[in-house]
C-alpha positions in Angstrom: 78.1 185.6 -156.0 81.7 186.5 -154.9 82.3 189.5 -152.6 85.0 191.3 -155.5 86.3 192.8 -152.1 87.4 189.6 -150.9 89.2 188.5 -153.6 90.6 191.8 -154.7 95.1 191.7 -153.9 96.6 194.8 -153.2 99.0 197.0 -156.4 102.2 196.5 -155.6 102.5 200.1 -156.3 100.3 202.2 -154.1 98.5 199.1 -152.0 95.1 200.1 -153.6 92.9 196.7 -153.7 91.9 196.1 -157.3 90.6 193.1 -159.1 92.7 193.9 -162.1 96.1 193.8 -162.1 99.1 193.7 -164.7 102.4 192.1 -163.8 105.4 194.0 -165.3 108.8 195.1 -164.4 109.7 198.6 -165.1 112.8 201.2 -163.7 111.6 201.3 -160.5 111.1 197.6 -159.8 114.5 197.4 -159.3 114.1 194.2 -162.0 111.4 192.3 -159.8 108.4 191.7 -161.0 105.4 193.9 -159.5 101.4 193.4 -159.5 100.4 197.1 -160.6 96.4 198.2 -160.7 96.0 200.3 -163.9 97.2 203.8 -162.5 100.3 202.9 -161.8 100.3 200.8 -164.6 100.2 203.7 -166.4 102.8 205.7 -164.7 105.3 202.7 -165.1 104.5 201.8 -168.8 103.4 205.5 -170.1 100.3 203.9 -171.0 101.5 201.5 -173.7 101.2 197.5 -173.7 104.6 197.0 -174.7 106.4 200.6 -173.8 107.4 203.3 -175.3 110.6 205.4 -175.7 110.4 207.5 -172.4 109.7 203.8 -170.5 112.7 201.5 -172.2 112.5 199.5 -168.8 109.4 198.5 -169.3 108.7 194.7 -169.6 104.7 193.4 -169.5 103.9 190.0 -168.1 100.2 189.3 -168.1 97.4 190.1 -166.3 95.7 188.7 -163.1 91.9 189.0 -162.7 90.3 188.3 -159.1 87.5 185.4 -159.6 84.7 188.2 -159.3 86.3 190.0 -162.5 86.5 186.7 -164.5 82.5 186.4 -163.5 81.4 190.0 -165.1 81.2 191.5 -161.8 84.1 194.9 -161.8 85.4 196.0 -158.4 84.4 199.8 -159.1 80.5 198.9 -159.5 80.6 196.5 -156.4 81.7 199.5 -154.3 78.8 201.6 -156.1 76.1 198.8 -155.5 73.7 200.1 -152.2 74.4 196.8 -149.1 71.4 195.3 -148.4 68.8 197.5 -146.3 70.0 200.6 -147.9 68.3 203.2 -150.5 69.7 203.4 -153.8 68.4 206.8 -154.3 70.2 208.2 -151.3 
């Protein structure tokens, strides 16, 4: 299948690589549009699709999923899966 590493991008936020991403604009965006993995997500949109009263500047513009995440496979339990040769018990 698809290493979810390789086709993870990086938040435009904090540079974390993440296989989920929401596009938004929000105050400090500057009015760009940013890629944002879900923590900063949060601290940009309060943790509301559409905003709430303390984020006015929010705007959401879809989501991006790396190919691996539209297969099943989530980023987090790729980097939890033992490589080859290892002990999963370890």
């Amino acid at each position: 299948g698809e290493d979810p590493l390789a086709s993870a991008k990086p938040c435009g936020g904090c540079g974390r690589p993440s296989d989920l991403l929401v596009r938004c604009r929000y105050a400090d965006s500057g009015g760009a549009w940013r890629m944002l993995c879900g923590r900063c997500w949060r601290q940009a949109s309060g943790g509301v699709a559409d905003g709430d009263a303390s984020h006015p500047h929010y705007t959401y513009g879809g989501l991006w999923k790396s190919a691996a995440r539209r297969q099943g496979v989530r980023l987090a339990e790729a980097q939890k899966t033992p490589a080859a040769g290892e002990d999963a018990d370890e």
